[in-house]
N, C-alpha and C positions, 0 to 999 in steps of 0.2 A: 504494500500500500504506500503511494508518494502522499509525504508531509504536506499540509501545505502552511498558508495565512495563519487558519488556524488554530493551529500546533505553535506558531510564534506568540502570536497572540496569550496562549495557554501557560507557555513560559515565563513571557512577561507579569503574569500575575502572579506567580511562584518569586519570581524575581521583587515585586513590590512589596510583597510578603516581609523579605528580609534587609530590605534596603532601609541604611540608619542616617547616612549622611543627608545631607541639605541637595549637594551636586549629583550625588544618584536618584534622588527624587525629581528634579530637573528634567534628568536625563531620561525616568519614566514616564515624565508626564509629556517630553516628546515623542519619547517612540509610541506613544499612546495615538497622539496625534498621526503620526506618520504609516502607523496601521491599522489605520480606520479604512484607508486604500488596500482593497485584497489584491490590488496586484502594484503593491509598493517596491516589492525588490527587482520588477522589471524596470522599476526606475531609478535608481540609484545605483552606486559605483560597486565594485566587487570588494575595494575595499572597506567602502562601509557596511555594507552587509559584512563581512567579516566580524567587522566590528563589534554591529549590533550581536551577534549567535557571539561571540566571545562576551561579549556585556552580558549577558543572557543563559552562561556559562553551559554552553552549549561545548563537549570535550571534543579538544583540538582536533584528535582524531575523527570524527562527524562531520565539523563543520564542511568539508567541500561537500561531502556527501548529501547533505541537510539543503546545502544553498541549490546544489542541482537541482534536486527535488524541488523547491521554490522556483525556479525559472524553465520546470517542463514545460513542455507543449500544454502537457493535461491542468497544469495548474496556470494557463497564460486562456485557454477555452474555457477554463470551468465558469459556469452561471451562465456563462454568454448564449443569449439564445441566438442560433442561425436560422434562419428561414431560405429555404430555397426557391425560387420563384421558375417553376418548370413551363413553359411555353409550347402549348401543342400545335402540329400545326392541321387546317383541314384540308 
């Protein structure tokens, strides 16, 4: 099964959970912001996404794996609805 939104999302509030400082609180209350967008990490750089799953303490070893799974195909179509408009002819 690919991760997706989410599974981030899900972390993030494990992460708020235990955050004591002033500047990680901050730093929640933007990624909050920033993932209200379910398709946020097709917008940003690789190394912020790093970032963020390292913030998020996502282990080293995961994170490519984690970020792939956020920039499939499946999680770049999810929700979208397509309509195909078929044309017949008489």
């Amino acid at each position: 099964m690919i991760r997706d939104i989410d599974y981030v999302r899900d972390l993030l509030k494990e992460k708020e959970k235990k955050v004591t400082t002033e500047e990680d609180k901050e730093k929640i209350e933007l990624l909050k912001s920033v993932l209200t967008n379910d398709k946020a990490f097709f917008a940003i750089e690789i190394s912020t996404a790093v970032g963020i799953l390292d913030f998020l303490e996502v282990p080293i070893d995961e994170i490519k794996q984690l970020y792939l799974e956020l920039i499939s195909p499946q999680n770049y179509f999810k929700g979208d609805k397509q309509y195909f408009n078929l044309e017949t002819r008489s």
